[in-house]
N, C-alpha and C positions, 0 to 999 in steps of 0.2 A: 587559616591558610587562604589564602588570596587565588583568586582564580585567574589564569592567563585565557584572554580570547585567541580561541585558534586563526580567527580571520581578520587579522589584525594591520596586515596591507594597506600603504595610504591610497593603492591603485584598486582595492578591494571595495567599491563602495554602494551600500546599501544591503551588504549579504548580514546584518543584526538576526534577519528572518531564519536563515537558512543554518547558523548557527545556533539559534531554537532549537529551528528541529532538528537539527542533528544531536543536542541533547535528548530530544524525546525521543529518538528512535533508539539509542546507546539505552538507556532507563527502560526500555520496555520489552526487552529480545527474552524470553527464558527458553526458547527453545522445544515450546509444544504450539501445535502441532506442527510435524516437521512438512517442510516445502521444497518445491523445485520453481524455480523461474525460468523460462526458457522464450526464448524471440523464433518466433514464426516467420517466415520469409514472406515476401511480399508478393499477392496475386494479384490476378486482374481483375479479381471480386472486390478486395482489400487491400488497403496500405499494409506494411509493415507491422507487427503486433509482439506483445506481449503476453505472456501465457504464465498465471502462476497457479500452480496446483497446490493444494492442503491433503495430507492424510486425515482423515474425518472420518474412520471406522469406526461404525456404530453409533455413526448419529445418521439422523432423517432428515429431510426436506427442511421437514418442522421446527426441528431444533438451529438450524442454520440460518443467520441472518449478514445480509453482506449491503453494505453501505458506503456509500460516500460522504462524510463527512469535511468542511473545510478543508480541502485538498487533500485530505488523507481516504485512503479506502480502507474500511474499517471491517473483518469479518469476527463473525460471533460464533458462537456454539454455545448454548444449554441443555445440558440434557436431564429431565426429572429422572428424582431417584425411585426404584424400583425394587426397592431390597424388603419390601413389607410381604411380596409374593413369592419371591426366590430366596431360596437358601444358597448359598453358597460353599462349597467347599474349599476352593481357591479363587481366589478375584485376583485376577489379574490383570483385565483390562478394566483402567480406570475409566467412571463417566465424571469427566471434570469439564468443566465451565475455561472456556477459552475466550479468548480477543487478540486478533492479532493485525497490525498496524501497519501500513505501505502507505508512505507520504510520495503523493502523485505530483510530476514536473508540472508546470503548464502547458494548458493543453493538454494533457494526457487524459482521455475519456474509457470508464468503463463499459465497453458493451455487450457481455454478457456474461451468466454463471452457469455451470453446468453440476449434476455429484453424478459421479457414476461410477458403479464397484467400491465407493466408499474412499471415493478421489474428488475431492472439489475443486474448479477449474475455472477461473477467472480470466476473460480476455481484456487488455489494453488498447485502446489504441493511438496513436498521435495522428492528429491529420497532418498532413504534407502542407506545409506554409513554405510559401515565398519567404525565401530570406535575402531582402533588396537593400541597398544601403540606400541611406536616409540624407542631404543635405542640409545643413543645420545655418542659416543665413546669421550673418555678425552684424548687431544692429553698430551703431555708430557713438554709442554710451550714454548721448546726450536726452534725458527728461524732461520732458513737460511742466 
């Protein structure tokens, strides 16, 4: 079966990338741990931002690792197993090994992470850029 590119516009040109990753994001969702994204209003401290939270109950400092990778922000979760000291009668909450993947615009910088109550909390932020139109001169065809 033959694959159709979704961005396929003759007016679309140079988004090969962005239809990348937008396979890579489709291929990597399974839905743990669950999250909220939410935008923070703009202060006189800060620009505008973005805020994504992780449920990460029952892991520590330790086991959470939160990265930037090629435009992607990349967060981890490991947690060693523990079952050689605890018996258990019901296990319920699983300790399973996570990653989970947010491909960043440009420009979009992470500046900081917080866990607290077993809530991990990621701020975004974009700086404010001038967006000024550009004059593009028409040379005259003729080469040297």
């Amino acid at each position: 079966m033959s694959r159709i590119p979704a961005l396929t516009s003759p007016f679309l040109l140079g988004f090969e990338e962005i239809e990348r990753t937008l396979e890579r994001v489709v291929k990597g969702s399974d839905g743990y741990p669950p999250y909220n994204i939410e935008r923070l209003p703009k202060s006189d401290a800060r620009p505008e931002c973005l805020r994504i939270t992780l449920a990460v109950a029952g892991f520590s400092r330790s086991e959470l690792d939160v990265t930037v990778e090629d435009k992607e922000l990349v967060i981890r979760g490991r947690q060693a197993e523990d079952t050689k000291e605890r018996v258990f009668l019901h296990r319920g909450i699983a300790s399973r090994q996570f990653q989970r993947t947010f491909v960043l615009a440009d420009g979009m910088e992470v500046v900081g992470a917080e866990l607290t109550d077993g809530l991990l909390s990621v701020d975004l932020e974009r700086p404010d850029t001038a967006r000024t139109p550009r004059r593009v001169e028409i040379s005259n065809g003729k080469t040297a």
